[in-house]
N, CA, C and O atoms as CSV, one atom per row, in Angstrom:
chain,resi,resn,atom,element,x,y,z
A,1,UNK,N,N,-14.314,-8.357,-25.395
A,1,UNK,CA,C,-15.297,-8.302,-24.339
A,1,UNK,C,C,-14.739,-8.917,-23.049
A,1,UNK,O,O,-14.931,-8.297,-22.004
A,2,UNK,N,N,-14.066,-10.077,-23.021
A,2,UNK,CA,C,-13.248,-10.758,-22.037
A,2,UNK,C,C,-12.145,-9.862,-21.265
A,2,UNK,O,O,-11.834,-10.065,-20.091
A,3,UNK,N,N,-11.587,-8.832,-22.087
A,3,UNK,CA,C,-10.617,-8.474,-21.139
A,3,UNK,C,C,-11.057,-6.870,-20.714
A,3,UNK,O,O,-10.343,-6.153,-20.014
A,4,UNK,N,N,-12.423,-6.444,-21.301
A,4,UNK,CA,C,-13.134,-5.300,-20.331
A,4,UNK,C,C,-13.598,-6.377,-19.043
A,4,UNK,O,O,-13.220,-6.412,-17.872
A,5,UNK,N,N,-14.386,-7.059,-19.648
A,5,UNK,CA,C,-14.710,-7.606,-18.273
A,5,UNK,C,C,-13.836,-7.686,-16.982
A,5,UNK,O,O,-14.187,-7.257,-15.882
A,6,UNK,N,N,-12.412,-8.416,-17.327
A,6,UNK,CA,C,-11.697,-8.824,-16.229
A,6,UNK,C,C,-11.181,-6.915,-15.825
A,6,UNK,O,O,-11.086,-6.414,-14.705
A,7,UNK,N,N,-10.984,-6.365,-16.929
A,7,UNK,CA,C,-10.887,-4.871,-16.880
A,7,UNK,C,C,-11.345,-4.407,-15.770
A,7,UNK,O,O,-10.692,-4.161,-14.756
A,8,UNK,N,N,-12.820,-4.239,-15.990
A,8,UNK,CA,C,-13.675,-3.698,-14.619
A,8,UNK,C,C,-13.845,-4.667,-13.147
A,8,UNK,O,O,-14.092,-4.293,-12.000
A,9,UNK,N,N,-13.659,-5.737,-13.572
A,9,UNK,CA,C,-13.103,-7.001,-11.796
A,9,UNK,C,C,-11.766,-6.304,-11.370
A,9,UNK,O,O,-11.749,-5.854,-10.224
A,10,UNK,N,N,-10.938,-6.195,-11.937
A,10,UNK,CA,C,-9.666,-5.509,-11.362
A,10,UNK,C,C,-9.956,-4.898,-11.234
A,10,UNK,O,O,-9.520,-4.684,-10.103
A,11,UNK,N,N,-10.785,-3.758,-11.575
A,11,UNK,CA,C,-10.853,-2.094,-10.791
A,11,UNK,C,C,-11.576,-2.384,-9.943
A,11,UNK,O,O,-11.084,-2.215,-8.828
A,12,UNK,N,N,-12.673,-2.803,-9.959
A,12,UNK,CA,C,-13.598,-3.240,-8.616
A,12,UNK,C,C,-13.031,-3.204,-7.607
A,12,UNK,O,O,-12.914,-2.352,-6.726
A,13,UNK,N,N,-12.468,-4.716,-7.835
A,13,UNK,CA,C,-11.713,-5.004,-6.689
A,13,UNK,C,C,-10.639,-3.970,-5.856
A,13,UNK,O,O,-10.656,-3.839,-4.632
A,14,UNK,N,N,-9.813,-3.347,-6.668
A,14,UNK,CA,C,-8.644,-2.608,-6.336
A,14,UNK,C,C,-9.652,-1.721,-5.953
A,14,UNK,O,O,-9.235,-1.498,-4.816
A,15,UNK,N,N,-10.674,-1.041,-6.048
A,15,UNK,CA,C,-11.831,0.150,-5.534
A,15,UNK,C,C,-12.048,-0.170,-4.393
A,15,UNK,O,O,-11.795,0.633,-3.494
A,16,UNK,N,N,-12.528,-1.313,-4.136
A,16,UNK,CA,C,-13.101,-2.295,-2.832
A,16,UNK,C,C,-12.152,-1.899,-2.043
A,16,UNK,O,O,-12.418,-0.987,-1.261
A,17,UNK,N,N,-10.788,-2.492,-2.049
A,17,UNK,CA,C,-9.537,-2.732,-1.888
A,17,UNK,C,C,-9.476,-1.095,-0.643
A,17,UNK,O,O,-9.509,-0.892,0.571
A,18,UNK,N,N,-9.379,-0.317,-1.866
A,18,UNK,CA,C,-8.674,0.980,-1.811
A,18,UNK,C,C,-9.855,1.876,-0.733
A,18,UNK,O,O,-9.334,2.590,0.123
A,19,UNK,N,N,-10.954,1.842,-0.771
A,19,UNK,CA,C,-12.018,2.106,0.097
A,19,UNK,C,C,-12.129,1.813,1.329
A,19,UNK,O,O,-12.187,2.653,2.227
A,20,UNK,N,N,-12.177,0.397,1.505
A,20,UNK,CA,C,-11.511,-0.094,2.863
A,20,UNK,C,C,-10.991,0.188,3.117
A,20,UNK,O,O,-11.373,0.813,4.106
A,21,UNK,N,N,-9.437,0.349,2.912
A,21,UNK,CA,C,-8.644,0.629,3.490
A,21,UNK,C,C,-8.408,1.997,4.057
A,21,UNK,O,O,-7.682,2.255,5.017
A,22,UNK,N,N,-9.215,2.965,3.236
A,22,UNK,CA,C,-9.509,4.605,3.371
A,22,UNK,C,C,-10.272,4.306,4.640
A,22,UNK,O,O,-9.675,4.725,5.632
A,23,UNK,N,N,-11.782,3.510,4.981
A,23,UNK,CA,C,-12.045,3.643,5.955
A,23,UNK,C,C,-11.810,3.320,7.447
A,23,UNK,O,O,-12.280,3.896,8.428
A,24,UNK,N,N,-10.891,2.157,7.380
A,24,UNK,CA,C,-10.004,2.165,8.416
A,24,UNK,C,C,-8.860,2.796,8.948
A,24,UNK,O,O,-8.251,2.558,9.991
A,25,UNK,N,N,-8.586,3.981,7.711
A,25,UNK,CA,C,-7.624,4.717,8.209
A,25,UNK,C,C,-8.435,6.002,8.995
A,25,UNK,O,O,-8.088,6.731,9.924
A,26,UNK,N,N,-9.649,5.928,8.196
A,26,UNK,CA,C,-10.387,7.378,9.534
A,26,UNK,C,C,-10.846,6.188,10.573
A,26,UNK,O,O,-10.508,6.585,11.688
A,27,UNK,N,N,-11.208,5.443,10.637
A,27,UNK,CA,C,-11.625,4.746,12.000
A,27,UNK,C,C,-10.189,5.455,13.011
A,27,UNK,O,O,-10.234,6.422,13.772
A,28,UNK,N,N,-8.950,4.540,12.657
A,28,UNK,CA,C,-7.774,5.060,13.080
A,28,UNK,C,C,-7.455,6.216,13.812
A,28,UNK,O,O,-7.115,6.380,14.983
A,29,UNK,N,N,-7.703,7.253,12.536
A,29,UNK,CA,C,-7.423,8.681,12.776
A,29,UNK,C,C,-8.575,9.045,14.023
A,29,UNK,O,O,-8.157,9.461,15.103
A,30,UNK,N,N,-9.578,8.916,13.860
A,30,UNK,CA,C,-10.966,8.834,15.240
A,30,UNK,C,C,-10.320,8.578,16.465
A,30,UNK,O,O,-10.608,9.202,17.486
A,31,UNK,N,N,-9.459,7.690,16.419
A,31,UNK,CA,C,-9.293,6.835,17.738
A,31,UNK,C,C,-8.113,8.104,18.250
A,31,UNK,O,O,-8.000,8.799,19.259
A,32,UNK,N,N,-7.325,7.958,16.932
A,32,UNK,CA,C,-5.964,9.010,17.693
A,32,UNK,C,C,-6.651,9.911,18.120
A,32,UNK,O,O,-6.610,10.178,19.320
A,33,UNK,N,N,-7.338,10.505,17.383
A,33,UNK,CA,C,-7.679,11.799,17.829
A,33,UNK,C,C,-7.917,12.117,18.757
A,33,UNK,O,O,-7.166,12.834,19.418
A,34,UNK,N,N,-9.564,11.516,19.335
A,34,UNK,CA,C,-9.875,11.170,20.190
A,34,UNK,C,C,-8.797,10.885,21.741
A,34,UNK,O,O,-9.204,11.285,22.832
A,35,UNK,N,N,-8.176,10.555,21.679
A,35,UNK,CA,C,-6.841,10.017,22.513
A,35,UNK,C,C,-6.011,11.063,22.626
A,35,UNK,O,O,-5.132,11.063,23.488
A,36,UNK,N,N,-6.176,12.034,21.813
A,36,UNK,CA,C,-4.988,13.015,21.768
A,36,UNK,C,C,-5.834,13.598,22.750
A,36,UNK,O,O,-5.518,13.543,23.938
A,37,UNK,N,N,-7.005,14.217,22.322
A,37,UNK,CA,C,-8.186,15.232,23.131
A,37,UNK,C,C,-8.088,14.307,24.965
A,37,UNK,O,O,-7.597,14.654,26.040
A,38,UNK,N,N,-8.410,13.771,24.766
A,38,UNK,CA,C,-9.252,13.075,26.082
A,38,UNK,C,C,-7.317,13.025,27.112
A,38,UNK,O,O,-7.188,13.797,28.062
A,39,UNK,N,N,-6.377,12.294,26.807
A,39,UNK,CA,C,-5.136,12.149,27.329
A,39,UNK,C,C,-4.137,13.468,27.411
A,39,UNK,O,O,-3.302,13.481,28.315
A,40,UNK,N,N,-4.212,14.674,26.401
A,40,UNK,CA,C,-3.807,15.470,26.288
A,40,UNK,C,C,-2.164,15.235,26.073
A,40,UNK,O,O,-1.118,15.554,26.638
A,41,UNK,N,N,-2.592,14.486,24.917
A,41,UNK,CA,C,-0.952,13.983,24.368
A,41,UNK,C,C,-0.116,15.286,23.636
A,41,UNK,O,O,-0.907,15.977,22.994
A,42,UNK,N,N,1.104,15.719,23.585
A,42,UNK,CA,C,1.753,16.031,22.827
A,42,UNK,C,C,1.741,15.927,21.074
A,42,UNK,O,O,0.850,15.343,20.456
A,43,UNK,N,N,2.938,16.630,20.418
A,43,UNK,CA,C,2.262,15.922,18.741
A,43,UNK,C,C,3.355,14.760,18.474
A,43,UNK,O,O,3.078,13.982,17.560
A,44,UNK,N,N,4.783,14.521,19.295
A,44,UNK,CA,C,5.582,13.274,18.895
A,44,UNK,C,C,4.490,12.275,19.915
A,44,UNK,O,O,3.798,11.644,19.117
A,45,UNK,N,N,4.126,11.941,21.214
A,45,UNK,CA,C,2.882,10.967,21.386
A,45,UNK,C,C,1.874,10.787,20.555
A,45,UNK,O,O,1.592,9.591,20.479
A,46,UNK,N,N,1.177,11.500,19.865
A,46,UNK,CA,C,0.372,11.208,19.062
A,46,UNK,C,C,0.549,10.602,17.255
A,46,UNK,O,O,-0.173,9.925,16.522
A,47,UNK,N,N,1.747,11.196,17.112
A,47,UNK,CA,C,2.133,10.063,16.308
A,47,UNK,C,C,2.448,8.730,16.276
A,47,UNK,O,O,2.063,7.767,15.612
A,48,UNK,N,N,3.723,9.016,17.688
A,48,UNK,CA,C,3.816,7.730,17.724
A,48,UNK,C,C,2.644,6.583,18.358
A,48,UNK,O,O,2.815,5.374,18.515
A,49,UNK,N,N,1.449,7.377,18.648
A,49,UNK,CA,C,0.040,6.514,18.844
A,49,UNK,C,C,-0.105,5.816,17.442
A,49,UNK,O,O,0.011,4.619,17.178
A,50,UNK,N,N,-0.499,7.279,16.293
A,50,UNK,CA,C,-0.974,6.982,14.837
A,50,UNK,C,C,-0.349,5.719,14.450
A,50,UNK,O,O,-1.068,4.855,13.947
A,51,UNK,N,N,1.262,5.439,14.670
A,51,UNK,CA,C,2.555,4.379,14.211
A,51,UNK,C,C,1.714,2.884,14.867
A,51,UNK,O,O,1.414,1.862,14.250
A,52,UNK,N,N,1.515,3.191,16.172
A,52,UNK,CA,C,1.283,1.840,17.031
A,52,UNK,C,C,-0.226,1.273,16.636
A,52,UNK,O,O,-0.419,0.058,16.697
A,53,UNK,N,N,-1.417,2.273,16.182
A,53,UNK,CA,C,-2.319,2.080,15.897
A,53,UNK,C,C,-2.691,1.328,14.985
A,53,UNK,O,O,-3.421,0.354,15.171
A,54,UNK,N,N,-2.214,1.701,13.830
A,54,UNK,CA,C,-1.749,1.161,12.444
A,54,UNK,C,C,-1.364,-0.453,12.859
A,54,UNK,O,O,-2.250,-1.307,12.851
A,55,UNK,N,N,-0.141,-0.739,13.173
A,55,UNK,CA,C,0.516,-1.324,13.437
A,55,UNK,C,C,-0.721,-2.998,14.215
A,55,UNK,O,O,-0.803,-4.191,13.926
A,56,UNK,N,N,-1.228,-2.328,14.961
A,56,UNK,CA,C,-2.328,-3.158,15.905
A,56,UNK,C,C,-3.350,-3.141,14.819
A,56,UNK,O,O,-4.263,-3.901,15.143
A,57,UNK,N,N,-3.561,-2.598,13.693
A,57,UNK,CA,C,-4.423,-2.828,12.863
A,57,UNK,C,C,-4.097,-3.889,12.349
A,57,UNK,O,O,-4.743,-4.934,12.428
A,58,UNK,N,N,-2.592,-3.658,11.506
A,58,UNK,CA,C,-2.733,-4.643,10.665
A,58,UNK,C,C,-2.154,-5.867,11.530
A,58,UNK,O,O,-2.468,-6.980,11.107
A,59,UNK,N,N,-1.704,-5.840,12.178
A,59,UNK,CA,C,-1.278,-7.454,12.610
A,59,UNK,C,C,-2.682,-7.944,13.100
A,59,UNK,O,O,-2.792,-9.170,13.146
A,60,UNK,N,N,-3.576,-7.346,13.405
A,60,UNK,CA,C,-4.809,-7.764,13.732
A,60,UNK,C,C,-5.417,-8.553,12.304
A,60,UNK,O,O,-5.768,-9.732,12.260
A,61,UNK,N,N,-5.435,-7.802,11.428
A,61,UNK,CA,C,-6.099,-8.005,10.117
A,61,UNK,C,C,-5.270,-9.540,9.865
A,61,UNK,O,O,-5.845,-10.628,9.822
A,62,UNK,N,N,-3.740,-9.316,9.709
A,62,UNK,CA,C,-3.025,-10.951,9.602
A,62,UNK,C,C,-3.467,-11.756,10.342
A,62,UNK,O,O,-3.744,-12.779,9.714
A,63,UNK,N,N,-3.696,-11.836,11.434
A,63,UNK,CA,C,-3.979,-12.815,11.800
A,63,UNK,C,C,-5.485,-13.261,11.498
A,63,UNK,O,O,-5.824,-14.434,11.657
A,64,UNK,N,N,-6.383,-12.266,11.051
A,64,UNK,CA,C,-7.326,-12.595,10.825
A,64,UNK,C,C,-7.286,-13.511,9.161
A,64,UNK,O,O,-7.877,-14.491,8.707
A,65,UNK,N,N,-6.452,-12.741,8.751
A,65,UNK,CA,C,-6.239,-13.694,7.279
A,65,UNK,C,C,-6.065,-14.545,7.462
A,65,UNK,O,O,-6.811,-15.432,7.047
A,66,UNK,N,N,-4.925,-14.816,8.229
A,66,UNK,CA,C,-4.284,-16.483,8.577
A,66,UNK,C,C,-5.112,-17.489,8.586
A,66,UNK,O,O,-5.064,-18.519,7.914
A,67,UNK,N,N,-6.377,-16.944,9.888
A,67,UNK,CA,C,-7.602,-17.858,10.223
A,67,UNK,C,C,-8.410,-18.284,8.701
A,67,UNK,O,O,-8.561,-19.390,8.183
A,68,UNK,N,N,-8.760,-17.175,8.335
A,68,UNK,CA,C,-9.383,-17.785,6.907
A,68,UNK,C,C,-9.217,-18.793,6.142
A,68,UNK,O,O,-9.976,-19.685,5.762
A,69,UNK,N,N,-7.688,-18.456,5.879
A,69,UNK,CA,C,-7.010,-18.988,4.443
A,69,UNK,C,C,-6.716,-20.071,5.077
A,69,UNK,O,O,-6.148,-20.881,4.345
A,70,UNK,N,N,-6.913,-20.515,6.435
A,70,UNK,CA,C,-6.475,-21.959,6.924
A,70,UNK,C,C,-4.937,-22.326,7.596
A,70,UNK,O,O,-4.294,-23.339,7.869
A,71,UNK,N,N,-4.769,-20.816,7.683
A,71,UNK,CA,C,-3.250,-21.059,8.087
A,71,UNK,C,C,-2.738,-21.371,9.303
A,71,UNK,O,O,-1.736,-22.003,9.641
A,72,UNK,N,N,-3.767,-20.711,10.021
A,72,UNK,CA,C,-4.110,-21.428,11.830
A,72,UNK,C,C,-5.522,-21.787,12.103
A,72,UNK,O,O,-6.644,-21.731,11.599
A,73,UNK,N,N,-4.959,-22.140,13.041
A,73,UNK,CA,C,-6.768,-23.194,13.493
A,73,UNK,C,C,-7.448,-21.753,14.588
A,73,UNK,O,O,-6.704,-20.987,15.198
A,74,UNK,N,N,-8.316,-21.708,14.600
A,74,UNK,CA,C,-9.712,-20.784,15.411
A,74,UNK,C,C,-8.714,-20.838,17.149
A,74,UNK,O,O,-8.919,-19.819,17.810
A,75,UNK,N,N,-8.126,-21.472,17.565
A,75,UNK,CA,C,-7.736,-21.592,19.200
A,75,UNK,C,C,-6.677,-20.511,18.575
A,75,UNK,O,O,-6.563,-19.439,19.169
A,76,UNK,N,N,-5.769,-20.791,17.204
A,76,UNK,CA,C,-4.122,-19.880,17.481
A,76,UNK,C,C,-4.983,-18.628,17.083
A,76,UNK,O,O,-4.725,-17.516,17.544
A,77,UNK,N,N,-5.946,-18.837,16.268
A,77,UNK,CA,C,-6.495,-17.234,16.002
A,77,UNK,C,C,-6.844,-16.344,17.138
A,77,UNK,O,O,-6.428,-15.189,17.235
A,78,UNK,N,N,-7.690,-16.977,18.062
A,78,UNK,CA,C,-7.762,-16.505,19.701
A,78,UNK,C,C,-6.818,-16.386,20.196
A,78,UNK,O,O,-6.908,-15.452,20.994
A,79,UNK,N,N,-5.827,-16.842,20.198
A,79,UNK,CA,C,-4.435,-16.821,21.167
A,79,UNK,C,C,-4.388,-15.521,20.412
A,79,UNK,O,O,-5.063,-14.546,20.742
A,80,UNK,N,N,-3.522,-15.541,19.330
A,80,UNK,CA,C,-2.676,-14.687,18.316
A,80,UNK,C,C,-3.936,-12.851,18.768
A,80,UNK,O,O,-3.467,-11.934,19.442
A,81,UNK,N,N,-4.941,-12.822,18.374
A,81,UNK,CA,C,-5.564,-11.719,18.905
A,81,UNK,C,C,-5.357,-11.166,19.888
A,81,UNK,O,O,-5.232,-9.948,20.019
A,82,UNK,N,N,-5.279,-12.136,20.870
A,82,UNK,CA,C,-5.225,-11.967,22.936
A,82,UNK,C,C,-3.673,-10.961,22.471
A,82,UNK,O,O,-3.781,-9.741,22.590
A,83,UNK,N,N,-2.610,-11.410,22.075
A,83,UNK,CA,C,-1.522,-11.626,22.103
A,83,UNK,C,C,-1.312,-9.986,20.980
A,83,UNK,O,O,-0.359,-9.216,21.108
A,84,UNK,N,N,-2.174,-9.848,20.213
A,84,UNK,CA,C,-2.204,-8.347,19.566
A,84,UNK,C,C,-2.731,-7.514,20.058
A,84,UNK,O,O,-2.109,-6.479,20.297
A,85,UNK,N,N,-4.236,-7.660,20.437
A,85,UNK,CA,C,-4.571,-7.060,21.969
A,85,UNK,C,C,-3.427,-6.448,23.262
A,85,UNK,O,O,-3.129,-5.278,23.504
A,86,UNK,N,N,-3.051,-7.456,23.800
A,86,UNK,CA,C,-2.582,-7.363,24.652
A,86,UNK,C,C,-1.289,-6.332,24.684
A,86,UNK,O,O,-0.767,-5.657,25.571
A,87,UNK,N,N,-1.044,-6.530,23.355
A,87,UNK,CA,C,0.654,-5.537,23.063
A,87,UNK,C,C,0.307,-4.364,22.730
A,87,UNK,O,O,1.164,-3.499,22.916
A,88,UNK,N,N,-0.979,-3.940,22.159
A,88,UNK,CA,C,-1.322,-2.397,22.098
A,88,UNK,C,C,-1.907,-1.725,23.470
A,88,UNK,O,O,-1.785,-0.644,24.045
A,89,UNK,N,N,-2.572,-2.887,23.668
A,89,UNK,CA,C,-3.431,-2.078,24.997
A,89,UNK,C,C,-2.091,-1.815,26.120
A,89,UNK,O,O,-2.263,-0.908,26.934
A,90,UNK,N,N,-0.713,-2.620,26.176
A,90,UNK,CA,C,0.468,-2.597,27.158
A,90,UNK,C,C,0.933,-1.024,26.906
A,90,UNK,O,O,1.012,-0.241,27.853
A,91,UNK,N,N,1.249,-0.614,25.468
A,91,UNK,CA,C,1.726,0.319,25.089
A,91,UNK,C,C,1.105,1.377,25.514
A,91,UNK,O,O,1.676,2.170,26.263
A,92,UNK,N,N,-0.591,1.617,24.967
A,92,UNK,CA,C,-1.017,2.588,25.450
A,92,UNK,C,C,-1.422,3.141,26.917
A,92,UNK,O,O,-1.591,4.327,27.199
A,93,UNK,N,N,-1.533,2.119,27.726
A,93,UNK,CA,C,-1.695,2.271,29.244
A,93,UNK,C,C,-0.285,2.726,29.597
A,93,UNK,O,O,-0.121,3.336,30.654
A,94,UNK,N,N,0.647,2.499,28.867
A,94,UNK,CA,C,2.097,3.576,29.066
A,94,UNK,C,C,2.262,4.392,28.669
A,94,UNK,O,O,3.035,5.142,29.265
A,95,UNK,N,N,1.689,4.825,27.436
A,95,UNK,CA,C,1.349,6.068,26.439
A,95,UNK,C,C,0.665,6.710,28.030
A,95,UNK,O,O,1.513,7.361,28.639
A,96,UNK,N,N,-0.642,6.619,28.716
A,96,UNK,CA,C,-1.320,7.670,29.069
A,96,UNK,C,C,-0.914,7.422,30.536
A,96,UNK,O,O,-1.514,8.003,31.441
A,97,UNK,N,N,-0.202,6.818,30.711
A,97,UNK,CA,C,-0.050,6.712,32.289
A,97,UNK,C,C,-1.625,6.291,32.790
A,97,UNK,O,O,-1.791,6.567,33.978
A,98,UNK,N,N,-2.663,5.758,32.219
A,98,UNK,CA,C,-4.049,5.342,33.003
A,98,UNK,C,C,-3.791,3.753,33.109
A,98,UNK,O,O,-2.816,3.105,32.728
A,99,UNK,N,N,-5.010,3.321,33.769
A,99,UNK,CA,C,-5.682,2.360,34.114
A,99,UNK,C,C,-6.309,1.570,33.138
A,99,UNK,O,O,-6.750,2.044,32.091
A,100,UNK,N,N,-6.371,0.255,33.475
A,100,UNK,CA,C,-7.233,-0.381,32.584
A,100,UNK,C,C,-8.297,-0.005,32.665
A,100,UNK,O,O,-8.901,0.137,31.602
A,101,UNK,N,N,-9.088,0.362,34.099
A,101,UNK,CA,C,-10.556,0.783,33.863
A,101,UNK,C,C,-10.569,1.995,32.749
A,101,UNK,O,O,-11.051,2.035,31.617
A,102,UNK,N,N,-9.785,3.044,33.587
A,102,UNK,CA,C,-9.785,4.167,32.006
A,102,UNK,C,C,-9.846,3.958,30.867
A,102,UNK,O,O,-10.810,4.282,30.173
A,103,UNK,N,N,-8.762,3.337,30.429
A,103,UNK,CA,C,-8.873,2.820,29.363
A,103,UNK,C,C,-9.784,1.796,28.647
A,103,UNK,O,O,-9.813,1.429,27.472
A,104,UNK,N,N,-10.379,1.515,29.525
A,104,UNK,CA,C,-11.896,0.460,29.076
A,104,UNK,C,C,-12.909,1.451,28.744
A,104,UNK,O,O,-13.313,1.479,27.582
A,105,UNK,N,N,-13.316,2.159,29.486
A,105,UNK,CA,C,-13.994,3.036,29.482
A,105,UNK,C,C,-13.950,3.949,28.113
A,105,UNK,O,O,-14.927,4.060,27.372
A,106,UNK,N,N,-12.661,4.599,27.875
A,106,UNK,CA,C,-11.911,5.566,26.760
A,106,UNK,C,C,-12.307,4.154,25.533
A,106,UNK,O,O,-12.634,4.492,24.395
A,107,UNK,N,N,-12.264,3.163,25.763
A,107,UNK,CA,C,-12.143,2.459,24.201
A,107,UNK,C,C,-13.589,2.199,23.886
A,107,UNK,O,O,-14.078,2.541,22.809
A,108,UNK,N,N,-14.403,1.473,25.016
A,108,UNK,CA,C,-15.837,1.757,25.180
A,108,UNK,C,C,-16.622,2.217,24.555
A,108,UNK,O,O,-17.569,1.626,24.037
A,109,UNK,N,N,-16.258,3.846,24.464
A,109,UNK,CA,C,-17.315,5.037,24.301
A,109,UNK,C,C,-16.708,5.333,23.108
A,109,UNK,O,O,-17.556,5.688,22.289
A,110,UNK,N,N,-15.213,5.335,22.517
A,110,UNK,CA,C,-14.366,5.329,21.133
A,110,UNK,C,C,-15.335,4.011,20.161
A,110,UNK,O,O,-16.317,4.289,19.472
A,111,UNK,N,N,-15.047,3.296,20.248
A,111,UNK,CA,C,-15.570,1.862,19.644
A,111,UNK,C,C,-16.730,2.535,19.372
A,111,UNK,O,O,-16.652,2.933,18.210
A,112,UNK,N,N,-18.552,3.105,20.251
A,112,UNK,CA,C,-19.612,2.795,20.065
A,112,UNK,C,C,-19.455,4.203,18.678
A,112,UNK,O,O,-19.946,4.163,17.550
A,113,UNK,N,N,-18.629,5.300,19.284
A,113,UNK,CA,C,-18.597,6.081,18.444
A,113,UNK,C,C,-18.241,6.120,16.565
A,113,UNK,O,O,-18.647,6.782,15.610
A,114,UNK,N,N,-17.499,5.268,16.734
A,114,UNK,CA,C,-16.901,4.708,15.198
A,114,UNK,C,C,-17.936,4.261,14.848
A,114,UNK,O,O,-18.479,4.889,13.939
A,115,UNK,N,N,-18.559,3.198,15.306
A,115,UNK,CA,C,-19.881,3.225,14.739
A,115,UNK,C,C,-20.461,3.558,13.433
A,115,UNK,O,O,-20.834,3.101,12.352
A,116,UNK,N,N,-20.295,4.850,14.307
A,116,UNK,CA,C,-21.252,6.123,13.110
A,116,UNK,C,C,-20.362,6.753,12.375
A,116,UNK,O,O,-20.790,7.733,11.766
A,117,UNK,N,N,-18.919,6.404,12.209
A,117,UNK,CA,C,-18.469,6.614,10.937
A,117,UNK,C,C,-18.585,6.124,9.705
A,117,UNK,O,O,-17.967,6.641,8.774
């Protein structure tokens, strides 16, 4: 009985796990997309969006672990964000040749939209 139990906690979890992670990859895919349509990117730009996207995901997510598990204090977690922030949003305002307003705007109306995914 003990090792169905832990049986079905490991699948859980790895389900949990594996779900999440499915839905942040369409959040993702939303955003490229979206970005492809609206910027009228090429298909090597839009990958290499998909690459950078990802990428700003998960170092986002690390550092969010970090904060948890106690590995930095709440100020490096703010820094460390600014600082992941700051390196995607650099890239893509070179990706589209726009503006920060544009691009405020483009993430804005992207963001409220995910939403409802």
């Amino acid at each position: 009985m003990k090792q169905i139990t832990i049986t079905l906690l490991v699948f859980f979890t790895m389900s949990m796990a594996f779900a999440q992670d499915k839905y942040q990859m369409k959040k993702i895919n939303y955003f490229v997309d979206a970005a492809q349509k609206e910027f009228n990117l090429n298909k090597n730009q839009t990958k290499e969006l998909l690459d950078n996207r990802t990428a700003y995901f998960n170092d986002y997510q690390k550092v969010f672990s970090a904060a948890k598990n106690g590995e930095i204090s709440q100020s490096e977690k703010k820094t460390q964000v600014n600082e992941v922030n700051n390196k995607f949003n650099k890239y893509f305002n070179e990706l589209t040749g726009k503006t920060w307003d544009e691009l405020k705007q483009f993430n804005d109306r992207v963001r409220e939209e995910m939403k409802e995914l």
